[in-house]
N, CA, C and O atoms as a GROMACS GRO file, in nm:
protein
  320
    1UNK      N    1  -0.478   2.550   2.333
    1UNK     CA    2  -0.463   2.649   2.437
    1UNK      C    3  -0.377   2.761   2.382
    1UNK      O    4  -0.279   2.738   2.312
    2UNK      N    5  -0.425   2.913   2.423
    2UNK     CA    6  -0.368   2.966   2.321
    2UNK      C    7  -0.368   3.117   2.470
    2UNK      O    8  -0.448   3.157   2.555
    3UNK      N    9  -0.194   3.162   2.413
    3UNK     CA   10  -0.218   3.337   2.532
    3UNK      C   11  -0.137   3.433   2.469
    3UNK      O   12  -0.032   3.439   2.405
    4UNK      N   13  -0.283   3.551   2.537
    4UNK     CA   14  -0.311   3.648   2.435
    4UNK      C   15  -0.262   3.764   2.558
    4UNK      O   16  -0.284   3.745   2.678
    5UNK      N   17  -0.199   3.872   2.510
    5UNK     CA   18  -0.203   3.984   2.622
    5UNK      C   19  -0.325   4.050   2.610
    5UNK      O   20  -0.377   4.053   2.498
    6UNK      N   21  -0.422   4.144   2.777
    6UNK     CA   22  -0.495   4.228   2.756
    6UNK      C   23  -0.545   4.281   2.636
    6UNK      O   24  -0.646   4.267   2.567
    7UNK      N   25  -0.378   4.385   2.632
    7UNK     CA   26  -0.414   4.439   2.490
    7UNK      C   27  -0.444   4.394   2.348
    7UNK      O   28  -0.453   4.473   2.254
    8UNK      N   29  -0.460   4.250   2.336
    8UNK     CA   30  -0.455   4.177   2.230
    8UNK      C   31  -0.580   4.156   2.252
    8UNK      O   32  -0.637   4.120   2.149
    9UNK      N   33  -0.664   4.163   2.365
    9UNK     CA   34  -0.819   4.100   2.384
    9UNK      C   35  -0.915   4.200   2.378
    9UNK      O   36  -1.029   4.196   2.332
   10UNK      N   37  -0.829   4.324   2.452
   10UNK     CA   38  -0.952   4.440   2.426
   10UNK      C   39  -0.948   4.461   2.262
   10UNK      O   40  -1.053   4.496   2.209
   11UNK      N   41  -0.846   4.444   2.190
   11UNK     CA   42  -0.856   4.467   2.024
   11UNK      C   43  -0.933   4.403   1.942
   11UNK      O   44  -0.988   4.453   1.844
   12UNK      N   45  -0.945   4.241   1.993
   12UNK     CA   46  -1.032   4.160   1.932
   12UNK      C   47  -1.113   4.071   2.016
   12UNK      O   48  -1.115   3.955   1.975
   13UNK      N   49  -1.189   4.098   2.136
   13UNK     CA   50  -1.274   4.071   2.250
   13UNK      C   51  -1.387   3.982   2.158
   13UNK      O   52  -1.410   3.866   2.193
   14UNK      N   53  -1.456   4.037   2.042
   14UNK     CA   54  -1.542   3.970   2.039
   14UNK      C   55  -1.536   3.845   1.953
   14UNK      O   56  -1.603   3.742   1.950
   15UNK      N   57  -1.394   3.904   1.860
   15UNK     CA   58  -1.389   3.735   1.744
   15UNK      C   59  -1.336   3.636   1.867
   15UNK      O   60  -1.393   3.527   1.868
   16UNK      N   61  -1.237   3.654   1.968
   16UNK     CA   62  -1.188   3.561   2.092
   16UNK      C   63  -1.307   3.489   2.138
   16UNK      O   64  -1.328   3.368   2.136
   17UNK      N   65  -1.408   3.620   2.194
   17UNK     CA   66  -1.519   3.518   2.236
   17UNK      C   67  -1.618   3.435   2.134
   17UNK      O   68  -1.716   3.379   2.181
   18UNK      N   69  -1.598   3.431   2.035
   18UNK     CA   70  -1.649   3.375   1.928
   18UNK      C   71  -1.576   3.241   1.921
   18UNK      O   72  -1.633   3.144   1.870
   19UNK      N   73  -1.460   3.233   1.968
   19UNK     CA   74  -1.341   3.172   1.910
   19UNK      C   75  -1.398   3.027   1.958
   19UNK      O   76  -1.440   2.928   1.898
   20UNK      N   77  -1.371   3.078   2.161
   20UNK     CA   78  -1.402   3.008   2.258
   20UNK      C   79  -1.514   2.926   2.239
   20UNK      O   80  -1.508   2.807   2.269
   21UNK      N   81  -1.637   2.987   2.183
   21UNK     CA   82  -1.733   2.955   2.202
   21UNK      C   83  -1.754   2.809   2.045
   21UNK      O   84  -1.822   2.707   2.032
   22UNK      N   85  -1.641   2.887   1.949
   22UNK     CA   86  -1.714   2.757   1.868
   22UNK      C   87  -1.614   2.664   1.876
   22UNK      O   88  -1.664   2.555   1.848
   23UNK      N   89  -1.491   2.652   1.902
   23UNK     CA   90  -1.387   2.601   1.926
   23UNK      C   91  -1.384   2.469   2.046
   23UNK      O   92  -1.362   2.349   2.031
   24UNK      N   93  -1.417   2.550   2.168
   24UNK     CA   94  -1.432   2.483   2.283
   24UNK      C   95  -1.292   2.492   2.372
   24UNK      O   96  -1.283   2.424   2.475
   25UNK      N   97  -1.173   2.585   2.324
   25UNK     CA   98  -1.074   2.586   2.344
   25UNK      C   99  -1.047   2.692   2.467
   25UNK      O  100  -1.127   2.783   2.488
   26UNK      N  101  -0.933   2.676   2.542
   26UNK     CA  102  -0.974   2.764   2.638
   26UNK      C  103  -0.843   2.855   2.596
   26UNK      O  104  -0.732   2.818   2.558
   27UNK      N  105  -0.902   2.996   2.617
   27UNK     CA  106  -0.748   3.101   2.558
   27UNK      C  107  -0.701   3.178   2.761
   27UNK      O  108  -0.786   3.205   2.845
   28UNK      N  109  -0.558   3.192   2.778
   28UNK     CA  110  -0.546   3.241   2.839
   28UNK      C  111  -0.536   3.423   2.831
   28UNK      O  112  -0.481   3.467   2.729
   29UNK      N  113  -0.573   3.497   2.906
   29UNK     CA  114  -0.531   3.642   2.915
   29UNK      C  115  -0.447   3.650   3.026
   29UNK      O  116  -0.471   3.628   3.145
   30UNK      N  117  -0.306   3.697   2.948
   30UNK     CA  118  -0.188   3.754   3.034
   30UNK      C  119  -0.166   3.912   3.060
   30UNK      O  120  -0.154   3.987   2.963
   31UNK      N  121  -0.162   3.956   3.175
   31UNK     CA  122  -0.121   4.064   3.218
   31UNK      C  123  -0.081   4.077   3.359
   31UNK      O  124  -0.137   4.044   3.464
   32UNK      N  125   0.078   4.159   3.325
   32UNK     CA  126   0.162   4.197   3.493
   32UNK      C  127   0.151   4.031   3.500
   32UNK      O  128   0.040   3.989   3.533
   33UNK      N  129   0.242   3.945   3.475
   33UNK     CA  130   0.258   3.832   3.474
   33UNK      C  131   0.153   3.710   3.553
   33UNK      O  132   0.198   3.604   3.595
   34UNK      N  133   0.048   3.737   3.560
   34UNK     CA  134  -0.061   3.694   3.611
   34UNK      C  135  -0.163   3.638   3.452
   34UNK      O  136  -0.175   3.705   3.350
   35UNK      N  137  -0.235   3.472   3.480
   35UNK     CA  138  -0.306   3.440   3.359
   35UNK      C  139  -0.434   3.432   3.442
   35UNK      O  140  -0.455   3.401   3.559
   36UNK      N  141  -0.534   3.481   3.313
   36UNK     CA  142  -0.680   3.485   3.356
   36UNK      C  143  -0.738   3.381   3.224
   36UNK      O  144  -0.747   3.411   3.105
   37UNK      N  145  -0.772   3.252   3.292
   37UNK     CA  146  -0.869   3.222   3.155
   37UNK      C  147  -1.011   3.231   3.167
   37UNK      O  148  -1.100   3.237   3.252
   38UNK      N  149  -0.983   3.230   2.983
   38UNK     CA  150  -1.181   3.252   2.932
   38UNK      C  151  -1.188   3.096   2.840
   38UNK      O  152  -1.123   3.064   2.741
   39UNK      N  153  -1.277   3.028   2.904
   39UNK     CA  154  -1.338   2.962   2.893
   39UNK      C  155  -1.476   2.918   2.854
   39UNK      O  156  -1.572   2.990   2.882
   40UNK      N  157  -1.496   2.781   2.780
   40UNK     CA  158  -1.668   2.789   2.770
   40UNK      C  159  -1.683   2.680   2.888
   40UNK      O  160  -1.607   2.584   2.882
   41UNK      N  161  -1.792   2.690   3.012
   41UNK     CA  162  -1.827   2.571   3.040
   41UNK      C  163  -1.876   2.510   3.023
   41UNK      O  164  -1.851   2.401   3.076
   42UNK      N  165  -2.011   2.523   2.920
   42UNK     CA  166  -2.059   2.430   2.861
   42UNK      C  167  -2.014   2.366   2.739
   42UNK      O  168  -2.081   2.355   2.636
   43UNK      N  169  -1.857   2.310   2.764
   43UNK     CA  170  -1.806   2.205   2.682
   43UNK      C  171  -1.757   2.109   2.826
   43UNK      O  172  -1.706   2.003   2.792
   44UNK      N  173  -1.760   2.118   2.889
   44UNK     CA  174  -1.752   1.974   3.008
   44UNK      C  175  -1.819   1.905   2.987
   44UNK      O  176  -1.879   1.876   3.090
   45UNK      N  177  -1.852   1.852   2.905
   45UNK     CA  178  -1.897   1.723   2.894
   45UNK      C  179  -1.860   1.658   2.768
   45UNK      O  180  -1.853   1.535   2.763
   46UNK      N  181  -1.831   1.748   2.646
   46UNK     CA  182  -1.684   1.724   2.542
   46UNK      C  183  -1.591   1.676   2.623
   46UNK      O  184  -1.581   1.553   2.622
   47UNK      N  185  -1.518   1.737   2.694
   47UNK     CA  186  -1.417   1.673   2.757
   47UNK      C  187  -1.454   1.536   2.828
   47UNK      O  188  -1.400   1.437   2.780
   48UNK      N  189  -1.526   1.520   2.919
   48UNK     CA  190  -1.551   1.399   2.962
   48UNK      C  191  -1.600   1.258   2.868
   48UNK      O  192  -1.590   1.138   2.894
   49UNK      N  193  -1.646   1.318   2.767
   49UNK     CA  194  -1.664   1.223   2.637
   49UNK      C  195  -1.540   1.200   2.541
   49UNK      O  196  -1.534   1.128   2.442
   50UNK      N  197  -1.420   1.300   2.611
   50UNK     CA  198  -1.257   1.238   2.558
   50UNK      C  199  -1.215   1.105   2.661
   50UNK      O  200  -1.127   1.028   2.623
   51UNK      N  201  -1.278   1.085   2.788
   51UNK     CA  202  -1.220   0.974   2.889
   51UNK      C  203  -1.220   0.847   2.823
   51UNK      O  204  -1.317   0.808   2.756
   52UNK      N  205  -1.129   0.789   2.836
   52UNK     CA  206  -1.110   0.608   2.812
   52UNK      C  207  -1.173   0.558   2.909
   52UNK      O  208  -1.152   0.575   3.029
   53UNK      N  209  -1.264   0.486   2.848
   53UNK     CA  210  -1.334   0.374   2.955
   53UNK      C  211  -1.292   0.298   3.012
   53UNK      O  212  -1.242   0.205   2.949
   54UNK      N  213  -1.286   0.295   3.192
   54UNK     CA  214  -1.182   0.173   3.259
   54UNK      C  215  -1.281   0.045   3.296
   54UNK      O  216  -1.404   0.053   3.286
   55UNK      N  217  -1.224  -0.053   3.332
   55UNK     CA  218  -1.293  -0.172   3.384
   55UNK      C  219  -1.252  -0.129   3.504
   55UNK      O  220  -1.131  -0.121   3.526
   56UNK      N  221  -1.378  -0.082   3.634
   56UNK     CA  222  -1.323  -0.095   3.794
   56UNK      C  223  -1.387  -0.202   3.879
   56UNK      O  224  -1.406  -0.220   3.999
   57UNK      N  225  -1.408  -0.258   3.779
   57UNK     CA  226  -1.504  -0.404   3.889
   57UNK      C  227  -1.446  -0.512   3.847
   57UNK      O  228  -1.450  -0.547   3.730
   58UNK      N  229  -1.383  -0.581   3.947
   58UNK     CA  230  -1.266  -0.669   3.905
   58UNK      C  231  -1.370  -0.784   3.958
   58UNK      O  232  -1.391  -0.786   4.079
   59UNK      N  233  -1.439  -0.884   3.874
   59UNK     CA  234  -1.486  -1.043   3.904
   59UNK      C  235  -1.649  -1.027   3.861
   59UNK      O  236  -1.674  -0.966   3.756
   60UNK      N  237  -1.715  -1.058   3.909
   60UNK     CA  238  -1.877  -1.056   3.884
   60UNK      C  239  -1.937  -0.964   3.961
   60UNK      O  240  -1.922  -0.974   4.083
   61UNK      N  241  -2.014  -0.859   3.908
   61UNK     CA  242  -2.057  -0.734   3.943
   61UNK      C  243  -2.214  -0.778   4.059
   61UNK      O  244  -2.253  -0.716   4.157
   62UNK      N  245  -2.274  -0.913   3.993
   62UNK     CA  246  -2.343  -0.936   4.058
   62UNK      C  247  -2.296  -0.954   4.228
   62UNK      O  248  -2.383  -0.934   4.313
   63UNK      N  249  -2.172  -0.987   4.266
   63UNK     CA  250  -2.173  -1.053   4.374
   63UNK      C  251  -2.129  -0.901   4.519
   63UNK      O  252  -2.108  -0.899   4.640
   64UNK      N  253  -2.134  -0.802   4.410
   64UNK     CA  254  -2.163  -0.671   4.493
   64UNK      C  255  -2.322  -0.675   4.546
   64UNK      O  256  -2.340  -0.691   4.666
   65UNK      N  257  -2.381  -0.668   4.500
   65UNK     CA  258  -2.579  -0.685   4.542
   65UNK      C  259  -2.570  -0.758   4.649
   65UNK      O  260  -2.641  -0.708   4.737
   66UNK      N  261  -2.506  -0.870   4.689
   66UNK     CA  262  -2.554  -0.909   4.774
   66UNK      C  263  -2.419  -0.911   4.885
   66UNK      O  264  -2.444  -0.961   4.994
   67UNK      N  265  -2.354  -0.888   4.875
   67UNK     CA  266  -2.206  -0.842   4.976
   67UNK      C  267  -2.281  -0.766   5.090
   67UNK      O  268  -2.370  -0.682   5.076
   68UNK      N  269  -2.227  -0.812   5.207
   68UNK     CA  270  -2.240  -0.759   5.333
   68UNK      C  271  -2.131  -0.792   5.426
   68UNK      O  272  -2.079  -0.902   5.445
   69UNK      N  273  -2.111  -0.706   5.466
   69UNK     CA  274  -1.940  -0.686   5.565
   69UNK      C  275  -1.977  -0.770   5.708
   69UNK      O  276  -1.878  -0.827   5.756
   70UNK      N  277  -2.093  -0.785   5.778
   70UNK     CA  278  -2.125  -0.860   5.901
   70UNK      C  279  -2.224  -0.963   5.857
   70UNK      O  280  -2.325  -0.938   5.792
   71UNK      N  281  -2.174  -1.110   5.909
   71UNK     CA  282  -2.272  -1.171   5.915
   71UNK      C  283  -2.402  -1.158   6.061
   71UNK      O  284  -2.386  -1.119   6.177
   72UNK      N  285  -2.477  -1.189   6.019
   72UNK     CA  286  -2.594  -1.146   6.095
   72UNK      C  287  -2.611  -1.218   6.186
   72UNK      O  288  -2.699  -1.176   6.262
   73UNK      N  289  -2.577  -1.288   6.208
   73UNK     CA  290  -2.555  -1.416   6.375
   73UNK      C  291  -2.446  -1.360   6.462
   73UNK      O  292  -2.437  -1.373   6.584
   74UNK      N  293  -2.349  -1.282   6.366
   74UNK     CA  294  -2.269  -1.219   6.461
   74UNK      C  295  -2.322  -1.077   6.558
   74UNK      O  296  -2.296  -1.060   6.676
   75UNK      N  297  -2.370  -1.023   6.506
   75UNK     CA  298  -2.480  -0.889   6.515
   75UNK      C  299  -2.559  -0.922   6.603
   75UNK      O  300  -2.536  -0.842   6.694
   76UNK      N  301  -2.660  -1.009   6.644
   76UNK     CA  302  -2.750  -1.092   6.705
   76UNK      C  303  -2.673  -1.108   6.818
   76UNK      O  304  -2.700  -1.031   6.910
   77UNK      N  305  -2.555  -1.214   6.843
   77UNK     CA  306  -2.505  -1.236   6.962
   77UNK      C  307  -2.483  -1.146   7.040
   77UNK      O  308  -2.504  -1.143   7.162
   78UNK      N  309  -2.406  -1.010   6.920
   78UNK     CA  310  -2.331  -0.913   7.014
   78UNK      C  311  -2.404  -0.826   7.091
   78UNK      O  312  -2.367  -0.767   7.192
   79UNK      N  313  -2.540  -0.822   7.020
   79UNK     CA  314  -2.646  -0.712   7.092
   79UNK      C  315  -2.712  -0.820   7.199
   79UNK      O  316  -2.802  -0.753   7.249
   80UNK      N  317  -2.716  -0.954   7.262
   80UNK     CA  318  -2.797  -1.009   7.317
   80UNK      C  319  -2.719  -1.001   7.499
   80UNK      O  320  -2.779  -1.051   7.594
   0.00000   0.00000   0.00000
């Protein structure tokens, strides 16, 4: 991550966007104390291919398929 003033971007606008683009890096533009970034978005999915893989299914994945929150005799009575 890298910040550049205006005047540093209108001087070299196009090697920056070159930069961005082969880099994947995002540069900020500062001016009047306000940051504007330039970005590529088509590197989101670089980034998401930096994530650590979690385990979120804690026991046997099978026994989600068939999980149901009401038993069905209960359902039956209550509507009869």
């Amino acid at each position: 991550m890298k910040t550049i003033s205006a005047t540093a971007l209108r001087s070299d606008i196009y090697n920056l966007l070159d930069e961005v683009i082969d880099s994947g890096e995002t540069i900020f533009i500062e001016r009047n104390g306000a940051k504007v970034e330039l970005s590529n978005p088509g590197n989101k999915d670089d980034i998401l291919s930096k994530l650590t893989p979690r385990k979120s299914i804690v026991g046997d994945p099978e026994n989600l398929v068939t999980f149901s929150v009401f038993d069905s005799k209960q359902i039956n009575e209550r509507t009869v």
